[in-house]
C-alpha positions as CSV (number, residue, x, y, z in Angstrom):
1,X,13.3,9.3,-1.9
2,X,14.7,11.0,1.4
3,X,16.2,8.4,4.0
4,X,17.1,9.6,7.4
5,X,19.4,8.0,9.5
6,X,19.3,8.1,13.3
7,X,21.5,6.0,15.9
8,X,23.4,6.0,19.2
9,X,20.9,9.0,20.7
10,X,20.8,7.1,24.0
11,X,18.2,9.5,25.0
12,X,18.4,7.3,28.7
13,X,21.0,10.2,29.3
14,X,19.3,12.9,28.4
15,X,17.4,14.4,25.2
16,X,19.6,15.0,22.4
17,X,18.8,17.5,20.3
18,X,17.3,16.4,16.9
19,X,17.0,18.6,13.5
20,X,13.8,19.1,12.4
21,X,14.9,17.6,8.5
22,X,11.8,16.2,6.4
23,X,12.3,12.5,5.1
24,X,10.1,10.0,3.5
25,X,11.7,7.0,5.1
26,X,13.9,7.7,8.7
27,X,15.9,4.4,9.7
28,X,16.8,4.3,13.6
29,X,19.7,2.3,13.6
30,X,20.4,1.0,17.4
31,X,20.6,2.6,20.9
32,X,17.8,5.0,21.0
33,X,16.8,4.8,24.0
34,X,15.9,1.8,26.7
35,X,13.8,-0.8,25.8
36,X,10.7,0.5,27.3
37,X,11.3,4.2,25.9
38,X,11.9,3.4,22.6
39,X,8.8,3.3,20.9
40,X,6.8,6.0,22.2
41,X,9.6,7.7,21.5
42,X,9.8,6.9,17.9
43,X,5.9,7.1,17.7
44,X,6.2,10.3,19.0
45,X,9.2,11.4,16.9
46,X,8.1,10.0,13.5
47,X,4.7,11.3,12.7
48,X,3.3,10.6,9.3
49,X,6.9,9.7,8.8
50,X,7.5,5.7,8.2
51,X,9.7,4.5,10.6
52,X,12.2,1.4,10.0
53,X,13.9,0.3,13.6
54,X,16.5,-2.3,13.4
């Protein structure tokens, strides 16, 4: 199993640029983004990809 691990983007300032890396599970640890941006981002973002968010 590939886990990816994602945290602190803050992509409120601005769009980080994120690897394309292929993962079976990707865990987005905190800070992301605001509140409302968050999940569509992640939606977006993950694709068939499962998505944990703590």
């Amino acid at each position: 199993m590939r886990i990816r691990i994602l945290s602190d983007l803050h992509r409120e300032f601005g769009l980080t640029p994120i690897p394309s890396l292929e993962a079976d599970v990707v865990i987005m640890a905190g800070d992301i983004a605001t509140k409302l941006n968050a999940l569509p981002w992640i939606h977006e973002f993950r694709g068939d990809t499962s998505v944990a968010y703590v």
